[in-house]
PDB file with SEQRES, HELIX, SHEET and CRYST1 records, atoms N, CA, C and O in Angstrom:
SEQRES   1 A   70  UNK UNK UNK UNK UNK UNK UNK UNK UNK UNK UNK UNK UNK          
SEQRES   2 A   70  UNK UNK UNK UNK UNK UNK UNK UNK UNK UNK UNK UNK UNK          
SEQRES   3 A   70  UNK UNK UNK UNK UNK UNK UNK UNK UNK UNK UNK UNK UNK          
SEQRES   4 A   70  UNK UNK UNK UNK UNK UNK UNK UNK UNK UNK UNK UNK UNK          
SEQRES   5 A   70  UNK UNK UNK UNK UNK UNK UNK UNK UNK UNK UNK UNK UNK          
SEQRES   6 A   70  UNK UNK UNK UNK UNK                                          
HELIX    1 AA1 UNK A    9  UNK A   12  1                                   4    
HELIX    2 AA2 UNK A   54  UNK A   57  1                                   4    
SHEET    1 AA1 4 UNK A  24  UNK A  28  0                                        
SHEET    2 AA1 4 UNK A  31  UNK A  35 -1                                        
SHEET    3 AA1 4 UNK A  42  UNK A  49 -1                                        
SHEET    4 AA1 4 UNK A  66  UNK A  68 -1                                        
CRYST1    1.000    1.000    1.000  90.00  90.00  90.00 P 1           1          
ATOM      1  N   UNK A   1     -14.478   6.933  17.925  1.00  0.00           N  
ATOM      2  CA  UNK A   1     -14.837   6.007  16.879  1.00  0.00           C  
ATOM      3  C   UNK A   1     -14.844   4.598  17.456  1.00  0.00           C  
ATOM      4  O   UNK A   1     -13.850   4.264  18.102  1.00  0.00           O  
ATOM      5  N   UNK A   2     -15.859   3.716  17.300  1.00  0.00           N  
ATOM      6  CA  UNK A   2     -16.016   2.230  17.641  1.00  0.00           C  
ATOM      7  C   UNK A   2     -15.528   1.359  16.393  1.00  0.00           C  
ATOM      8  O   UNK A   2     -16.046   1.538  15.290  1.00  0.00           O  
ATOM      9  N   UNK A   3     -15.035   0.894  16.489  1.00  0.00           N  
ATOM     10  CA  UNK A   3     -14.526  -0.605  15.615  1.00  0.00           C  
ATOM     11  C   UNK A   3     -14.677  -1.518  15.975  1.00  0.00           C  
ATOM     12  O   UNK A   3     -13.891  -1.750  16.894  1.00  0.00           O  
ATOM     13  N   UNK A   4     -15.542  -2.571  15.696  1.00  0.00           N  
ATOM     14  CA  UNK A   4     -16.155  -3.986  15.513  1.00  0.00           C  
ATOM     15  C   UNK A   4     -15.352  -4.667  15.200  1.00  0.00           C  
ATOM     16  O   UNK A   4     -14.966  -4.309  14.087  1.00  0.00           O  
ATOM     17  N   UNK A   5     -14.649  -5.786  15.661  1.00  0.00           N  
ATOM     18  CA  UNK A   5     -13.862  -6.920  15.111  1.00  0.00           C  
ATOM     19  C   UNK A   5     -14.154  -7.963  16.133  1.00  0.00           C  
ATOM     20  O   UNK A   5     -14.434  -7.951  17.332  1.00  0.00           O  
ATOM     21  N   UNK A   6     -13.943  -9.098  14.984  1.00  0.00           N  
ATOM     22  CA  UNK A   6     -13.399 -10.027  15.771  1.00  0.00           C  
ATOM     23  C   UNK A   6     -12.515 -10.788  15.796  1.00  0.00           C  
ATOM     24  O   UNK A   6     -12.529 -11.985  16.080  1.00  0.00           O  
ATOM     25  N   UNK A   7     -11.410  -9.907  15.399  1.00  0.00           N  
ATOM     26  CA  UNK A   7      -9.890 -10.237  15.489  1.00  0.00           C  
ATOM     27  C   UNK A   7      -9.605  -9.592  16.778  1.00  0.00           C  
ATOM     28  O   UNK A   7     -10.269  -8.599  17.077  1.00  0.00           O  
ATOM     29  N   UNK A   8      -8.444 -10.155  17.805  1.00  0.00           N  
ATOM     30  CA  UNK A   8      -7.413  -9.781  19.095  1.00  0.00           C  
ATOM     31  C   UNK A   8      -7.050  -7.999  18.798  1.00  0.00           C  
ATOM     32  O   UNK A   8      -6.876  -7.392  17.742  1.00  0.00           O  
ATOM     33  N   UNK A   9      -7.039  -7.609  20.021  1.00  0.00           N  
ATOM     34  CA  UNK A   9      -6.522  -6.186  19.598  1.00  0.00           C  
ATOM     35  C   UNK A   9      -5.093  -5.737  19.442  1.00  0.00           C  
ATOM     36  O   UNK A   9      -4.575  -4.637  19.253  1.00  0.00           O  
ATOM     37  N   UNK A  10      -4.419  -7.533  19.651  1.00  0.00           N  
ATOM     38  CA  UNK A  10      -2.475  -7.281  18.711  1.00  0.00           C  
ATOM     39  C   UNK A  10      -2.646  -7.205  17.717  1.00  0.00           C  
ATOM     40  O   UNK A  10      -2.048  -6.248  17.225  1.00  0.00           O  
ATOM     41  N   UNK A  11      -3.545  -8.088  16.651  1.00  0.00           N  
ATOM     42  CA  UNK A  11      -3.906  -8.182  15.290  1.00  0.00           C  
ATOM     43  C   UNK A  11      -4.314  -6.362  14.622  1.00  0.00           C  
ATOM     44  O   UNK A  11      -3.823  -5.692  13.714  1.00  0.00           O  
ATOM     45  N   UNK A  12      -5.088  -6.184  15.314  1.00  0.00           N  
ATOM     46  CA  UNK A  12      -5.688  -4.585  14.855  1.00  0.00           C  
ATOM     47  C   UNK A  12      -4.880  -3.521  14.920  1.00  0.00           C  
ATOM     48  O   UNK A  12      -4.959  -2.695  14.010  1.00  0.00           O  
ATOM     49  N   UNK A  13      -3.941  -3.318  15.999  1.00  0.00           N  
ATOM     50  CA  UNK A  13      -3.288  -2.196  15.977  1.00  0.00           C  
ATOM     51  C   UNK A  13      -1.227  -2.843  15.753  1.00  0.00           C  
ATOM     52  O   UNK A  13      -0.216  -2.157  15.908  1.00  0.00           O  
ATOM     53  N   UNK A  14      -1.326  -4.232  15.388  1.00  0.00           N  
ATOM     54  CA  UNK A  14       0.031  -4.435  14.843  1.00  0.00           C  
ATOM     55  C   UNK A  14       0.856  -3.256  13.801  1.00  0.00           C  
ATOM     56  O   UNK A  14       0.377  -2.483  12.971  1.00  0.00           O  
ATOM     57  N   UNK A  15       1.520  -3.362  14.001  1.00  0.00           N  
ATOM     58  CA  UNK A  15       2.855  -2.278  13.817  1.00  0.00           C  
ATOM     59  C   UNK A  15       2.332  -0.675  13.716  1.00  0.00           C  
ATOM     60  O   UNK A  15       2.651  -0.051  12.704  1.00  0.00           O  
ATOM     61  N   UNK A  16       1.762  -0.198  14.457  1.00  0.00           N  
ATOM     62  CA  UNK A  16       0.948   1.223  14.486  1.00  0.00           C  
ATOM     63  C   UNK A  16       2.606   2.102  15.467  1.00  0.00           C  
ATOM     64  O   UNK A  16       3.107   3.172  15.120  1.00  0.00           O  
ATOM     65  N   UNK A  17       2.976   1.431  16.376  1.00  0.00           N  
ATOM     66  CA  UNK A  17       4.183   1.810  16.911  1.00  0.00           C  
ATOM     67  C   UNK A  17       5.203   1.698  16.478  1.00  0.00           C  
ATOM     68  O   UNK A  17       6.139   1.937  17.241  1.00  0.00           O  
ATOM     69  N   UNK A  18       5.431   1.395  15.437  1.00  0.00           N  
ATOM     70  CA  UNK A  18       7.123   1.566  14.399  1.00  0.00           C  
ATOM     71  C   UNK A  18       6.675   2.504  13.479  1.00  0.00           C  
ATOM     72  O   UNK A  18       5.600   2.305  12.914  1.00  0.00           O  
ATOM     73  N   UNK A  19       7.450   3.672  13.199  1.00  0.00           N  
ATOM     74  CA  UNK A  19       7.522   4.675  12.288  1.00  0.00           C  
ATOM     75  C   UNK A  19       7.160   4.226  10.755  1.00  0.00           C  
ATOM     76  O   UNK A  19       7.016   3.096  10.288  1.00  0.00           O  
ATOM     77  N   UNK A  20       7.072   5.414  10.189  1.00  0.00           N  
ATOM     78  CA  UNK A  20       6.708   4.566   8.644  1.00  0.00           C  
ATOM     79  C   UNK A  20       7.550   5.601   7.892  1.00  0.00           C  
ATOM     80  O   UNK A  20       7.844   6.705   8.350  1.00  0.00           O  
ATOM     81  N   UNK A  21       7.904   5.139   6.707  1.00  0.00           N  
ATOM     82  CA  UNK A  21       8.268   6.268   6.016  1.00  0.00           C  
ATOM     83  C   UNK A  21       7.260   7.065   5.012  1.00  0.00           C  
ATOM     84  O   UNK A  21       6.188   6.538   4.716  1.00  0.00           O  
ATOM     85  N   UNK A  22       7.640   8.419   4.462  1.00  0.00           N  
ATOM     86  CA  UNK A  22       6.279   9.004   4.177  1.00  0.00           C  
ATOM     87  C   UNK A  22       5.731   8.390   2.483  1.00  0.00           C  
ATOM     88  O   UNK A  22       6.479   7.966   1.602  1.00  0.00           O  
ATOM     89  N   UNK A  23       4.448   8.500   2.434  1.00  0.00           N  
ATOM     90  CA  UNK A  23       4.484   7.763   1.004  1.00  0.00           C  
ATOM     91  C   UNK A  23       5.007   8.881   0.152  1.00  0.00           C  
ATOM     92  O   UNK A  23       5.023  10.061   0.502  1.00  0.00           O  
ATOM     93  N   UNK A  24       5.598   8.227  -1.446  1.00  0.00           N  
ATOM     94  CA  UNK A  24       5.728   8.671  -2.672  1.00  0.00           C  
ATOM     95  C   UNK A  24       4.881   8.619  -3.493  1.00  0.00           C  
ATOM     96  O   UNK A  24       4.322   7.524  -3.553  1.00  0.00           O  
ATOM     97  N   UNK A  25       4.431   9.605  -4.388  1.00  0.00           N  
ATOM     98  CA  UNK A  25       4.138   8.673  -5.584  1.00  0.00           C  
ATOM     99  C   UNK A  25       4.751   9.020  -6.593  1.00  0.00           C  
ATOM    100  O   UNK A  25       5.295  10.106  -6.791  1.00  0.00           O  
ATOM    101  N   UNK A  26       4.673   7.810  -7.512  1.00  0.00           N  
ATOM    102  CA  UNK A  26       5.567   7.277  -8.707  1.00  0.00           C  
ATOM    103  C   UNK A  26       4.651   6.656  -9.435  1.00  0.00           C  
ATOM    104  O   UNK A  26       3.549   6.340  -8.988  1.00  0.00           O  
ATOM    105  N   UNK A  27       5.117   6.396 -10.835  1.00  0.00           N  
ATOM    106  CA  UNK A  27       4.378   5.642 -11.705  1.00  0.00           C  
ATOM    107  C   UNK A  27       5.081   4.847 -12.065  1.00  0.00           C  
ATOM    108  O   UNK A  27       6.182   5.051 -12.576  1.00  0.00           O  
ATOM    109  N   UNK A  28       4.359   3.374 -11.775  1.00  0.00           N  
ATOM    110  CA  UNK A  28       5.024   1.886 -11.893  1.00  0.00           C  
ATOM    111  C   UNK A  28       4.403   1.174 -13.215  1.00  0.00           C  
ATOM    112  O   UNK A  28       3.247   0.798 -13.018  1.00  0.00           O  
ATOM    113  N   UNK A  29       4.876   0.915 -14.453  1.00  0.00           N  
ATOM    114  CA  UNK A  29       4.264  -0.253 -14.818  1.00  0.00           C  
ATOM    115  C   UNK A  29       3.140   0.833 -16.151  1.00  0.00           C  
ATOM    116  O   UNK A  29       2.446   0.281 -17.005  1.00  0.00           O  
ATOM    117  N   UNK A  30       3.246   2.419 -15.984  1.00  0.00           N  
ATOM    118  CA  UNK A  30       2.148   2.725 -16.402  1.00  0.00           C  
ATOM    119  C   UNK A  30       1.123   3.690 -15.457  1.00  0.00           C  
ATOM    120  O   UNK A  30       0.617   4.777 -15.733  1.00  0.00           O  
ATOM    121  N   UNK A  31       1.027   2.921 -14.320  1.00  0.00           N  
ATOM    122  CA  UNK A  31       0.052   3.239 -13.607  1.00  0.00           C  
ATOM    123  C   UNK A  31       0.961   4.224 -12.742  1.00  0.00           C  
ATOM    124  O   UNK A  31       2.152   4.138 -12.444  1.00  0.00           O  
ATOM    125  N   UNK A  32      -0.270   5.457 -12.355  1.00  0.00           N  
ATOM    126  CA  UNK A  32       0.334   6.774 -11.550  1.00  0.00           C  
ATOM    127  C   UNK A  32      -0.457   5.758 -10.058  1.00  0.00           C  
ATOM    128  O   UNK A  32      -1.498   5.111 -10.173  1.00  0.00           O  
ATOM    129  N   UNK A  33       0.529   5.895  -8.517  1.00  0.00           N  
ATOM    130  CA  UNK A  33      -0.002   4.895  -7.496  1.00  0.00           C  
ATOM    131  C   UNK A  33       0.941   6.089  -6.474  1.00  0.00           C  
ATOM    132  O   UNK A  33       1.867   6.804  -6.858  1.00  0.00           O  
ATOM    133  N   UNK A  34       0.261   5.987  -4.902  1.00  0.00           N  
ATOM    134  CA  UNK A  34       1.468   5.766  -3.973  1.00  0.00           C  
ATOM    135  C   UNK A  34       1.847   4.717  -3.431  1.00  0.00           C  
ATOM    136  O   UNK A  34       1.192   3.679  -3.335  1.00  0.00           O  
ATOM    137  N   UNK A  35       3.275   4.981  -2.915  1.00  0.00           N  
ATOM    138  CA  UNK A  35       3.653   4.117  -2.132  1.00  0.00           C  
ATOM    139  C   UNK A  35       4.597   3.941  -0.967  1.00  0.00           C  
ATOM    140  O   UNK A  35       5.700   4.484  -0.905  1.00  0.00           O  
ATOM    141  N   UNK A  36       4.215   3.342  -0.277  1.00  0.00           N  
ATOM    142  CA  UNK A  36       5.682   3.389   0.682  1.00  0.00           C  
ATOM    143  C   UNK A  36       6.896   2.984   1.009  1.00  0.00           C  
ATOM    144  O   UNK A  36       6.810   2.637   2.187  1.00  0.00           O  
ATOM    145  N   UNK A  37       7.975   2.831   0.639  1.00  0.00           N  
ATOM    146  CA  UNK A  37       9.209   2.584   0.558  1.00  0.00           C  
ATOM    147  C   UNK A  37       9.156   1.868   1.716  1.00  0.00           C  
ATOM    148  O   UNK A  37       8.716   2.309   2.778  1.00  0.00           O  
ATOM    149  N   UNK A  38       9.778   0.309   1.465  1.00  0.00           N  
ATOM    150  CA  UNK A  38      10.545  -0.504   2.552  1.00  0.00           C  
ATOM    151  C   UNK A  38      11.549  -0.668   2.867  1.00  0.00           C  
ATOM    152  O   UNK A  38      12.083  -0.240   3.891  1.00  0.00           O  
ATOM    153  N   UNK A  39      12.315  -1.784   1.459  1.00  0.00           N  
ATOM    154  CA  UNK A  39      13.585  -1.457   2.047  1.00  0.00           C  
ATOM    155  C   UNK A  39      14.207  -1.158   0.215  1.00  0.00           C  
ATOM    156  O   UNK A  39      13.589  -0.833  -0.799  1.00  0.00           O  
ATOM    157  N   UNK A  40      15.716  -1.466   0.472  1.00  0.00           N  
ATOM    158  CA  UNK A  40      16.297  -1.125  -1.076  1.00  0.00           C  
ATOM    159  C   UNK A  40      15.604  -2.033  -1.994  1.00  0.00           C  
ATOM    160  O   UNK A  40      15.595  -3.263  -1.937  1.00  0.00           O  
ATOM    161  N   UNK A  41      14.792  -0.968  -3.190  1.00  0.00           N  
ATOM    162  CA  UNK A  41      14.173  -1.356  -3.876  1.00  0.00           C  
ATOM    163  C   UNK A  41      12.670  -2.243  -4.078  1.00  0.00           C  
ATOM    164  O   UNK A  41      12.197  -2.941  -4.975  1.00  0.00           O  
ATOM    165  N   UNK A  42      12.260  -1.825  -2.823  1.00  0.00           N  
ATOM    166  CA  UNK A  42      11.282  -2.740  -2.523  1.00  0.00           C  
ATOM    167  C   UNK A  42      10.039  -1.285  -2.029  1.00  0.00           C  
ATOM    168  O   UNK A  42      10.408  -0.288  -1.409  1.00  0.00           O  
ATOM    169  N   UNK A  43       8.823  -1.495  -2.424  1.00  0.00           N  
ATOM    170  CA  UNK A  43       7.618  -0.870  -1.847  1.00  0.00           C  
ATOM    171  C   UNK A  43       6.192  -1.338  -1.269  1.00  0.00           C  
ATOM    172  O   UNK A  43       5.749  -2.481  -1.379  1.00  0.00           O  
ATOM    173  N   UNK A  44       5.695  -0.505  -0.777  1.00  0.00           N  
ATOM    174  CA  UNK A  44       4.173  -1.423  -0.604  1.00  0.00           C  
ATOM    175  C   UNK A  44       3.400  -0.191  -1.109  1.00  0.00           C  
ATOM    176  O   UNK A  44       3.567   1.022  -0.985  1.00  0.00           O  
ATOM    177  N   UNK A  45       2.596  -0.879  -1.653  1.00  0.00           N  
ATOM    178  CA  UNK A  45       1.454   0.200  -2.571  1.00  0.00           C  
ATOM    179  C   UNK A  45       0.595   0.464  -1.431  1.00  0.00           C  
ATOM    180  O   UNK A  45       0.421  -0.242  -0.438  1.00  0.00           O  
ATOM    181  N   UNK A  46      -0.039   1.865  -1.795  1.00  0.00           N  
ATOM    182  CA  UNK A  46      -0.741   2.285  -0.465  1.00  0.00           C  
ATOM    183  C   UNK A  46      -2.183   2.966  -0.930  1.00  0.00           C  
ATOM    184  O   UNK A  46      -3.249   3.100  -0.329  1.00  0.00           O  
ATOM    185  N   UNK A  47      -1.575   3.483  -2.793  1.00  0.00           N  
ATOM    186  CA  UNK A  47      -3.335   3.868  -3.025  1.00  0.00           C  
ATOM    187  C   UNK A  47      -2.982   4.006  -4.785  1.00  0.00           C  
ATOM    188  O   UNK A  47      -1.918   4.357  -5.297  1.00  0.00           O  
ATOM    189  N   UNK A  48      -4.490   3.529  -5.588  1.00  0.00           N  
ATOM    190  CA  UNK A  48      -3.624   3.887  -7.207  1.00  0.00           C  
ATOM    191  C   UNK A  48      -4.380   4.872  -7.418  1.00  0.00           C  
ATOM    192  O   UNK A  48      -5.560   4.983  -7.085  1.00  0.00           O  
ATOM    193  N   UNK A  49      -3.690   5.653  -8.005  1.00  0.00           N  
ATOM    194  CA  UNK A  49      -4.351   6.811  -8.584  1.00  0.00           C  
ATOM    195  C   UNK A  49      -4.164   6.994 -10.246  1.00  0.00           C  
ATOM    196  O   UNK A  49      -3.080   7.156 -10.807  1.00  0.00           O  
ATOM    197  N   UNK A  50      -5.447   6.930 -10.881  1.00  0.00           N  
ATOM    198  CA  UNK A  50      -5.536   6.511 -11.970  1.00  0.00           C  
ATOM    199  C   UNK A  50      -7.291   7.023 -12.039  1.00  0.00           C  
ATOM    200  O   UNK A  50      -8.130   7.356 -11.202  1.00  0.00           O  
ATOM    201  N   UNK A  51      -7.257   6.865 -13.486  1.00  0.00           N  
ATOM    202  CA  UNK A  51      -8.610   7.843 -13.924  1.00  0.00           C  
ATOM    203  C   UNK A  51      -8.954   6.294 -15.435  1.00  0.00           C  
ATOM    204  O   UNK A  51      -9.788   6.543 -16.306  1.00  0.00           O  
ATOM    205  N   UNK A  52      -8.073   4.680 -15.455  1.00  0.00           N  
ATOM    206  CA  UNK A  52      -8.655   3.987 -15.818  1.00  0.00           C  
ATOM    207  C   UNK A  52      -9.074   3.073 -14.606  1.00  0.00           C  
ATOM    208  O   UNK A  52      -8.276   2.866 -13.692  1.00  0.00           O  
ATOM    209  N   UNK A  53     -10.096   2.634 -14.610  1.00  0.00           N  
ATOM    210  CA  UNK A  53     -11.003   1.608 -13.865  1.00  0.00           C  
ATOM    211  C   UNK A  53     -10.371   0.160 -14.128  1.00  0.00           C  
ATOM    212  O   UNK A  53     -10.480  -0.828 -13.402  1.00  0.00           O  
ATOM    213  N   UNK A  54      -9.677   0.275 -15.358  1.00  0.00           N  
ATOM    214  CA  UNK A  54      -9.139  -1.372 -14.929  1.00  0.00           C  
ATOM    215  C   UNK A  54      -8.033  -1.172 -13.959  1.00  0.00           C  
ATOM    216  O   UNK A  54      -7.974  -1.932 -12.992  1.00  0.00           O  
ATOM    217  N   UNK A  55      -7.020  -0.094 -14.130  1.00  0.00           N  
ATOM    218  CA  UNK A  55      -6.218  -0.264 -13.002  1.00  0.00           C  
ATOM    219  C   UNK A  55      -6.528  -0.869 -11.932  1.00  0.00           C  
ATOM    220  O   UNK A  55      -5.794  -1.737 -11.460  1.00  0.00           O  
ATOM    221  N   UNK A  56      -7.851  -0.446 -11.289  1.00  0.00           N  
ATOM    222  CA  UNK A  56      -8.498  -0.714  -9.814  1.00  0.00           C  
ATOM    223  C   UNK A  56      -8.491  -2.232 -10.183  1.00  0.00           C  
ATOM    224  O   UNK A  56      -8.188  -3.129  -9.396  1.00  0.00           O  
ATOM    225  N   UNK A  57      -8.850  -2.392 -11.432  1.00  0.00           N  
ATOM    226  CA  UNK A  57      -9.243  -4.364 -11.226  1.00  0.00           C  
ATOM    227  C   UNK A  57      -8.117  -4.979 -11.177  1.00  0.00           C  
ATOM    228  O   UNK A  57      -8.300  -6.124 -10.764  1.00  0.00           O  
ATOM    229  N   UNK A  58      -6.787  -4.714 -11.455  1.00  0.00           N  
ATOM    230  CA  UNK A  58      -5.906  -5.409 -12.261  1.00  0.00           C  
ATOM    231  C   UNK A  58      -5.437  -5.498 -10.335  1.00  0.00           C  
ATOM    232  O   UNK A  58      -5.402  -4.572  -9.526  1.00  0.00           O  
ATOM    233  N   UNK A  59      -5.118  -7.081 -10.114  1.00  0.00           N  
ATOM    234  CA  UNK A  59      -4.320  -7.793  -8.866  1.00  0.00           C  
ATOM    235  C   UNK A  59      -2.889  -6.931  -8.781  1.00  0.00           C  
ATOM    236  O   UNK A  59      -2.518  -6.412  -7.729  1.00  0.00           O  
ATOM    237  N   UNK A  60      -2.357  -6.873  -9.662  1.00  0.00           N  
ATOM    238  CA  UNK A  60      -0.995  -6.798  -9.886  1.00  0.00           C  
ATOM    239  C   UNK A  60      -1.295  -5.148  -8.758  1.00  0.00           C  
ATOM    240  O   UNK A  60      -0.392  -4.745  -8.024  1.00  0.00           O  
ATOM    241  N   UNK A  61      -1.788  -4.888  -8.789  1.00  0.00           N  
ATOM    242  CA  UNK A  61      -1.788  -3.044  -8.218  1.00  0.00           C  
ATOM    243  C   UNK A  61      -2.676  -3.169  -7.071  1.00  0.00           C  
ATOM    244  O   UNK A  61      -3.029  -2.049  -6.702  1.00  0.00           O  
ATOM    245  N   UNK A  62      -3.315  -4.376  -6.165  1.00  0.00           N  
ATOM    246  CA  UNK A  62      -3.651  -3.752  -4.906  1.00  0.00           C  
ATOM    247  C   UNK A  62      -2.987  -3.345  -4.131  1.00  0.00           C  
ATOM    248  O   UNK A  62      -1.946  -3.868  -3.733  1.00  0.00           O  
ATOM    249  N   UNK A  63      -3.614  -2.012  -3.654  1.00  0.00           N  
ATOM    250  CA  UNK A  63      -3.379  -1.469  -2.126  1.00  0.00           C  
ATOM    251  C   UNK A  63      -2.420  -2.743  -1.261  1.00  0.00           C  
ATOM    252  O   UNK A  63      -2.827  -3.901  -1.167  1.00  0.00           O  
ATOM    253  N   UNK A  64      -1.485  -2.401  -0.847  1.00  0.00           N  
ATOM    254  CA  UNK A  64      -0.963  -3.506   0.239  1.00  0.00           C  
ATOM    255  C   UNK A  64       0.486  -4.409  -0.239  1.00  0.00           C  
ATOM    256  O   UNK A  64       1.439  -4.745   0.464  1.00  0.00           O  
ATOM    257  N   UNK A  65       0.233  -4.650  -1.727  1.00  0.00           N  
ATOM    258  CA  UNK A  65       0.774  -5.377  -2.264  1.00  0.00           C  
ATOM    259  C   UNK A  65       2.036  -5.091  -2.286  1.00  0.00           C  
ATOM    260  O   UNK A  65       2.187  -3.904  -1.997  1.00  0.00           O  
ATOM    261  N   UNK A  66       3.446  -5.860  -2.586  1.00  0.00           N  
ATOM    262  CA  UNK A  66       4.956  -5.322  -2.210  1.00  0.00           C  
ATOM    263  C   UNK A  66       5.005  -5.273  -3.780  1.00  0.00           C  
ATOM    264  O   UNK A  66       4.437  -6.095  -4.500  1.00  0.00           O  
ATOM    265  N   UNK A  67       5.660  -4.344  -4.167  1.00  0.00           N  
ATOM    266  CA  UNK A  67       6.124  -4.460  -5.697  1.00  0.00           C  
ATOM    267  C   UNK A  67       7.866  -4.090  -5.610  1.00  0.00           C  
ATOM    268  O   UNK A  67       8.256  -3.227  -4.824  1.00  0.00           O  
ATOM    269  N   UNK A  68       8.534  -4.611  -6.230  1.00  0.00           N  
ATOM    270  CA  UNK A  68       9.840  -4.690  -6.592  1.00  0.00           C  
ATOM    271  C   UNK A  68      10.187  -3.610  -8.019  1.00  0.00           C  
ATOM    272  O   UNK A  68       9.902  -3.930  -9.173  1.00  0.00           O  
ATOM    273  N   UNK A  69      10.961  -2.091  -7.563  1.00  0.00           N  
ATOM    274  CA  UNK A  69      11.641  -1.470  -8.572  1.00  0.00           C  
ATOM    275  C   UNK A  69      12.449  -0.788  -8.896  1.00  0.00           C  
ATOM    276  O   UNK A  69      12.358   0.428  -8.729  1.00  0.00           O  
ATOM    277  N   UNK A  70      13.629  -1.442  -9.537  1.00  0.00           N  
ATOM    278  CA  UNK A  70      15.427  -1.525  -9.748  1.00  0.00           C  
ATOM    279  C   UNK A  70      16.052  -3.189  -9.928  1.00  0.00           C  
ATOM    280  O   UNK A  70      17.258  -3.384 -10.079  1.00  0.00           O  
TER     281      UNK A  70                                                      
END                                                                             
């Protein structure tokens, strides 16, 4: 596979060598999502899974984003 960037190749493959933990999913807020556990009480969303279309719009739920729950 070729990948085009023109970002540095530290930028592209940054943290690919530290383990991850495996995603969950849970429903936050309403919304059914995975995610991946960081640290106590803390996650990063990784995909929403949902069958409403605003979910996808709503900021509060991108992919990436850290959400706080406890």
């Amino acid at each position: 596979m070729i990948h085009y960037t023109p970002l540095p190749l530290e930028s592209v493959f940054e943290g690919w060598d530290k383990p991850r933990s495996a995603p969950r999913e849970i429903v936050y807020q309403g919304v059914h999502m995975l995610i991946e556990p960081l640290e106590e009480g803390e996650a990063r969303i990784v995909r929403v899974i949902s069958s409403n279309p605003d979910d996808f719009l709503n900021p509060l739920f991108q992919p990436g984003r850290t959400i706080s729950f406890f």
